[in-house]
C-alpha positions as CSV (number, residue, x, y, z in Angstrom):
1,X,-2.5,68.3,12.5
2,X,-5.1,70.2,14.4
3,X,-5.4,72.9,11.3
4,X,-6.9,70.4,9.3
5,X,-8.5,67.7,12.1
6,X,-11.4,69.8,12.5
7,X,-14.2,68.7,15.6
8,X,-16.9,66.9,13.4
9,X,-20.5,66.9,15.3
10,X,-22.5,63.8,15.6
11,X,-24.8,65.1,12.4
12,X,-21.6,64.9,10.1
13,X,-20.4,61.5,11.4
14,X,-22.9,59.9,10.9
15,X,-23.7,61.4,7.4
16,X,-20.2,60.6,6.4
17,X,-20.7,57.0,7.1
18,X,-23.5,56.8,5.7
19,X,-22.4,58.2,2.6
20,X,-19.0,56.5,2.3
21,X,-20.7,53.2,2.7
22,X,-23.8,53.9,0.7
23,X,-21.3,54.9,-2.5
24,X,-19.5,51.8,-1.9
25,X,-21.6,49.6,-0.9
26,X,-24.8,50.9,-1.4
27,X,-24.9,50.3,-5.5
28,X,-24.3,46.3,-4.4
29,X,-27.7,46.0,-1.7
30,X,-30.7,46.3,-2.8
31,X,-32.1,48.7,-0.5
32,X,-30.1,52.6,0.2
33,X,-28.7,52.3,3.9
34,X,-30.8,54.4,6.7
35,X,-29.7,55.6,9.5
36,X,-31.5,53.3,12.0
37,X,-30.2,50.0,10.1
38,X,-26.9,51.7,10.0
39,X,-27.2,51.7,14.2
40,X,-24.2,54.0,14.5
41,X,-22.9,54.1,17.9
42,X,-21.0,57.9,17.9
43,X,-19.3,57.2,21.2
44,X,-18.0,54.1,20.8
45,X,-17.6,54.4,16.8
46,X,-19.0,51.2,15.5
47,X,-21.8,50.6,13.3
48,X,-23.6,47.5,12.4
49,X,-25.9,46.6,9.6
50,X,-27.6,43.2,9.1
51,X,-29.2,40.7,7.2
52,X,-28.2,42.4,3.7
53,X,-29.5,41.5,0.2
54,X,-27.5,41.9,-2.5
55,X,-28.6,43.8,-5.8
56,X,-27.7,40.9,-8.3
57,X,-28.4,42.6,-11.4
58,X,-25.7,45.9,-9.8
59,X,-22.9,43.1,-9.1
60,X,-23.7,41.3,-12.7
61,X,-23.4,44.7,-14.2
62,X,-20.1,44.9,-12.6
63,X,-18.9,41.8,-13.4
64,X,-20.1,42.4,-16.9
65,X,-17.7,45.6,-17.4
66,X,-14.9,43.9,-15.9
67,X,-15.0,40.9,-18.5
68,X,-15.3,38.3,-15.7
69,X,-16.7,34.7,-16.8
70,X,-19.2,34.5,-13.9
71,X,-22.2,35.9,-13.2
72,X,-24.1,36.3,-9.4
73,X,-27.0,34.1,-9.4
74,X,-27.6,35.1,-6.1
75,X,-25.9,37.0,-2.9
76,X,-26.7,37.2,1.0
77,X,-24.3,38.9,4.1
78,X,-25.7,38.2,7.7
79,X,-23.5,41.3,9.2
80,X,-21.8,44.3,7.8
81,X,-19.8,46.0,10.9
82,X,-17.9,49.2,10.6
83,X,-15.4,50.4,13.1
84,X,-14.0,54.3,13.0
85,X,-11.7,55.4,15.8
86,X,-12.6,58.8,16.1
87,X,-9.6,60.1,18.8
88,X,-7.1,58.6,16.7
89,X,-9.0,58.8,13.0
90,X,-5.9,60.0,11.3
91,X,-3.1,57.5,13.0
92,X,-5.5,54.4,13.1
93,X,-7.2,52.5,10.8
94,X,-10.6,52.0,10.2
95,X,-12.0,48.9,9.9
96,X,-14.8,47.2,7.2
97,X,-16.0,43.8,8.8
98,X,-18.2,41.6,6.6
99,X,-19.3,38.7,8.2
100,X,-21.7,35.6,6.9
101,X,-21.2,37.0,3.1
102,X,-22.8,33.7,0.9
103,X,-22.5,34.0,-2.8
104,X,-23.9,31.5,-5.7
105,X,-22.5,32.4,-9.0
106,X,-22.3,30.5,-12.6
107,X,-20.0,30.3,-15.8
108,X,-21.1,33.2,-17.8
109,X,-19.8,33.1,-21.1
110,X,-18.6,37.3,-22.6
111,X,-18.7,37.6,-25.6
112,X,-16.6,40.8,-25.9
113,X,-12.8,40.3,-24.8
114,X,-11.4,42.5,-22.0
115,X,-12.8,44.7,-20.1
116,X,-14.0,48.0,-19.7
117,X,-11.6,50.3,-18.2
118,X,-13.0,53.3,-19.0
119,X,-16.4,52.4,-17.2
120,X,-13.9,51.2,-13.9
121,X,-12.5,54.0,-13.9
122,X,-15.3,56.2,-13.9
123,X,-16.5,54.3,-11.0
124,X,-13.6,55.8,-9.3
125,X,-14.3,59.0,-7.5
126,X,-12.1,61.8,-6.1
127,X,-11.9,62.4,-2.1
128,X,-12.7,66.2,-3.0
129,X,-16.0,64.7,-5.0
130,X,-16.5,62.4,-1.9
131,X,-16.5,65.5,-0.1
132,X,-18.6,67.9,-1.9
133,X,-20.9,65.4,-2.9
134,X,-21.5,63.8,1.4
135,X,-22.6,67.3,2.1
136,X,-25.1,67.6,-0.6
137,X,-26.1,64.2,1.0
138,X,-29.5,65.3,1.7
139,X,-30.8,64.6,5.6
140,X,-33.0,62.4,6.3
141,X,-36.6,63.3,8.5
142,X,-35.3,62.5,11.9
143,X,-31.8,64.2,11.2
144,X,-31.4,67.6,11.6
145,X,-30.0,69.8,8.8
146,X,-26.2,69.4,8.8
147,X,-24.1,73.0,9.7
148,X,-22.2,74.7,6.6
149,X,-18.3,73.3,7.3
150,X,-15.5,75.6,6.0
151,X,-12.7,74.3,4.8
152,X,-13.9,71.7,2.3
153,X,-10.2,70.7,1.0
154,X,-9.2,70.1,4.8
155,X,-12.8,67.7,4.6
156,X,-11.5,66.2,1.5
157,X,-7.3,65.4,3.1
158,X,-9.3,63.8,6.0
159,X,-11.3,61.7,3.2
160,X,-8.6,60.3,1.7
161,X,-6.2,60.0,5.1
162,X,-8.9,57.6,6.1
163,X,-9.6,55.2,2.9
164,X,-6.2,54.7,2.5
165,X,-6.0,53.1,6.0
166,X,-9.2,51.1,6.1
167,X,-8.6,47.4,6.7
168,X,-11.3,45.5,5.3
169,X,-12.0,41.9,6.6
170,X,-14.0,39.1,5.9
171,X,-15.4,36.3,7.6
172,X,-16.9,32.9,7.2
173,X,-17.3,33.5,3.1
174,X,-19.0,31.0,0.9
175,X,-18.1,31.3,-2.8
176,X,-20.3,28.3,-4.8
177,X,-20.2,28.3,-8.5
178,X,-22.2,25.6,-10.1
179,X,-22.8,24.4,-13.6
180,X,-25.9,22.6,-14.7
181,X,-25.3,21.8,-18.6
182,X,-28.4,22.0,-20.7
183,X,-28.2,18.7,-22.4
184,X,-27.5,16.9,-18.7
185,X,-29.7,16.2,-16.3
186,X,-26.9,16.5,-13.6
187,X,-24.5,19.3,-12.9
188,X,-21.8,20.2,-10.7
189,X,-20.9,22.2,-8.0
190,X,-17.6,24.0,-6.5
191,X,-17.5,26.0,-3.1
192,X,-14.5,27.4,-1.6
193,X,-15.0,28.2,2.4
194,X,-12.8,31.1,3.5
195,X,-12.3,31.3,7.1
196,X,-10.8,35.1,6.8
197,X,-10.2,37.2,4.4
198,X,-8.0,40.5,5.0
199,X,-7.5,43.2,2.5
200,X,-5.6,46.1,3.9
201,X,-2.7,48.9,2.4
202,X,0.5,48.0,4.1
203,X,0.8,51.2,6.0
204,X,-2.0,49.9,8.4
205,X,0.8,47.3,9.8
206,X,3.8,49.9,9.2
207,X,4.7,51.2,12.3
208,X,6.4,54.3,10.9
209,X,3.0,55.0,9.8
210,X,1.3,55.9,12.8
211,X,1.9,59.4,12.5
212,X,-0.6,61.7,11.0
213,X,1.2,63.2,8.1
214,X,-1.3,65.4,5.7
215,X,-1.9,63.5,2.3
216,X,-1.9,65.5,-1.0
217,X,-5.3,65.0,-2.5
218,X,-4.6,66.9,-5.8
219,X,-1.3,64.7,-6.7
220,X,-2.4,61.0,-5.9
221,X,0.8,58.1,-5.5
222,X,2.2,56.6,-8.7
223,X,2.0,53.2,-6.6
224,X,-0.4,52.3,-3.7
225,X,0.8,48.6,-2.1
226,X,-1.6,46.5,-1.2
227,X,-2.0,43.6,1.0
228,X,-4.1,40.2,0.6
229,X,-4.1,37.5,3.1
230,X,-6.6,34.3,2.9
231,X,-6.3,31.9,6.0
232,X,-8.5,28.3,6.5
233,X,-9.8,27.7,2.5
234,X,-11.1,24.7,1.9
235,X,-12.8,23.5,-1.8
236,X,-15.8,21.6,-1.5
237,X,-16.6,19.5,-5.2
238,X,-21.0,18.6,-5.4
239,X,-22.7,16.6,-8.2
240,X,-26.5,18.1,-8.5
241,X,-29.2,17.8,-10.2
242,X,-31.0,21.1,-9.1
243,X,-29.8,24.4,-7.8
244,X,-29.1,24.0,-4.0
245,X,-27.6,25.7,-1.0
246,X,-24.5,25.8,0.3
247,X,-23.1,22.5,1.0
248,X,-22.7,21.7,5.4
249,X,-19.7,22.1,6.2
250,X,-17.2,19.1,6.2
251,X,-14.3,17.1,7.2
252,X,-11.4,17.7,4.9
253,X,-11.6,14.0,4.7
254,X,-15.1,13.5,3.8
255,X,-15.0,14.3,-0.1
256,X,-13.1,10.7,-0.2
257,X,-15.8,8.9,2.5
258,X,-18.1,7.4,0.4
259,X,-15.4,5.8,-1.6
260,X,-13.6,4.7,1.9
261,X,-16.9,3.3,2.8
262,X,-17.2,1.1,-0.3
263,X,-14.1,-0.6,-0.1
264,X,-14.8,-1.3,3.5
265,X,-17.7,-2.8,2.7
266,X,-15.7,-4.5,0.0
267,X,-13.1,-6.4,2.2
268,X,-15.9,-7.1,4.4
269,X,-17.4,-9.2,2.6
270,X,-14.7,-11.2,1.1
271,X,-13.6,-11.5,4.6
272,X,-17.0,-13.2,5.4
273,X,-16.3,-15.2,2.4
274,X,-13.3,-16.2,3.4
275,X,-14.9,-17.7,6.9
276,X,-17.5,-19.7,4.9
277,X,-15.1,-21.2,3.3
278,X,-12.9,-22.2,6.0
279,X,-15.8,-23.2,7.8
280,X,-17.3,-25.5,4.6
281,X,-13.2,-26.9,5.0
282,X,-13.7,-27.8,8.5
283,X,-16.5,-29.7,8.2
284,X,-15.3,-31.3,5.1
285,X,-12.5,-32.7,7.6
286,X,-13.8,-33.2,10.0
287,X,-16.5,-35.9,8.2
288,X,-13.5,-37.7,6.4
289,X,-11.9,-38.1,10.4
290,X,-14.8,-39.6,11.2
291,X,-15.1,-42.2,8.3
292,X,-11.9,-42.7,8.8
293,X,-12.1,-43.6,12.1
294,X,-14.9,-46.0,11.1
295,X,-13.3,-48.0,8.8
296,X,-10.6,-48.6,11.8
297,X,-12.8,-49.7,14.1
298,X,-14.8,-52.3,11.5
299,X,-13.0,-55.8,11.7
């Protein structure tokens, strides 16, 4: 393992985060990462990037070449965190945290069918490309010039060791689509709330796994197995009349409380009717008793 697990200085760390996340991730923000908004912490390896934009017209595009019916109307994370064990990169995962991610999207209607797998898969790239193409990376003013590494292929297995372990999570995730048809003055909304949201290959919980065993990076698997769990979703269902944000959070019994409340108010009232008229009874009886008890007394 140590023939090809090469000591990487701080310089190339940091580069390759920067790169990995910038190819991406980067296409989807609307500004290219830096290294201070990255705030890479070498020692502890973790790296934190906030308050992010997204690049609507980049996801659209996306979205577009993969046929989807929506299209991102717009897009904000509040925290991007990366974690990279360093003494144990090749055993352990890494891990992609996105936390706060808030998207507003509507129907989109395509007019072509399908969708464009030759444009996806160009999107693809090659942990060799990765490679050659993080070290043409150029630096950055307050980086220094990165040294010339030898082995590039041994760069390239340690590439691809690492995105097939990374675990990437998400957290407190707002999806709202909304429709606003153009002959109505009112329109509708949907938001699902996910609580988290892991996506992970299933040799990140494989314990068999944890050895480092060299990956072949010129013959890739027929079949990589992949993992998707969703825990706490809730759906949220909005009648608007203008394009709003996303709705406070809620009891899972409130989308019925309104209705609840009318009905209340409903048997209320009858019940209050129902006294008056008791009451109108009572007195009704109580004035024939008394003339009753007249005529009784009159000789």
């Amino acid at each position: 393992m140590s023939r090809w697990l090469f000591p990487w200085s701080g310089s190339i760390k940091k580069r390759a985060c920067r790169y990995l996340l910038q190819h991406y991730l980067g296409h989807f923000l609307q500004e290219r990462l830096s290294l201070d908004q990255l705030g890479l912490d070498l020692y502890n390896g973790s790296g934190v990037i906030k308050e992010i934009n997204l690049d609507v017209w980049a996801v659209n595009e996306l979205l577009e070449s993969l046929g989807a019916p929506l299209e991102i109307v717009d897009g904000f994370v509040n925290t991007i965190t990366v974690t990279i064990p360093w003494q144990a990169l090749l055993t352990d995962h890494c891990t992609l945290e996105v936390s706060g991610l808030q998207i507003t999207c509507r129907p989109k209607y395509r007019t072509s069918g399908g969708w464009d797998s030759q444009g996806w898969s160009s999107s693809m790239t090659s942990s060799m490309q990765l490679a050659q193409e993080c070290l043409k990376d150029p630096p950055e003013a307050s980086e220094e010039p990165p040294p010339q590494l030898e082995g590039l292929e041994m760069f390239a297995q340690t590439i691809e060791t690492v995105l097939r372990r990374i675990k990437v999570t998400f957290i407190d995730t707002i999806v709202r689509i909304e429709h606003q048809p153009l002959d109505l003055e009112t329109g509708v909304a949907l938001e699902m709330h996910i609580k988290r949201l892991e996506y992970f290959d299933e040799a990140v919980r494989d314990p068999a796994s944890q050895t480092a065993v060299p990956v072949d990076i010129h013959q890739p698997p027929a079949f990589l197995h992949k993992i998707l769990q969703l825990s706490a979703v809730q759906l949220f269902y909005d009648s608007t009349g203008t394009v709003q944000g996303p709705l406070k959070r809620q009891h899972p019994e409130s989308a019925t409380a309104s209705e609840g409340e009318e009905e209340e108010e409903e048997e209320e009232e009858e019940e209050e009717e129902k006294k008056k008229r008791r009451k109108r009874k009572r007195r009704k009886m109580k004035k024939i008793m008394r003339r009753k008890m007249k005529r009784r007394r009159s000789p």
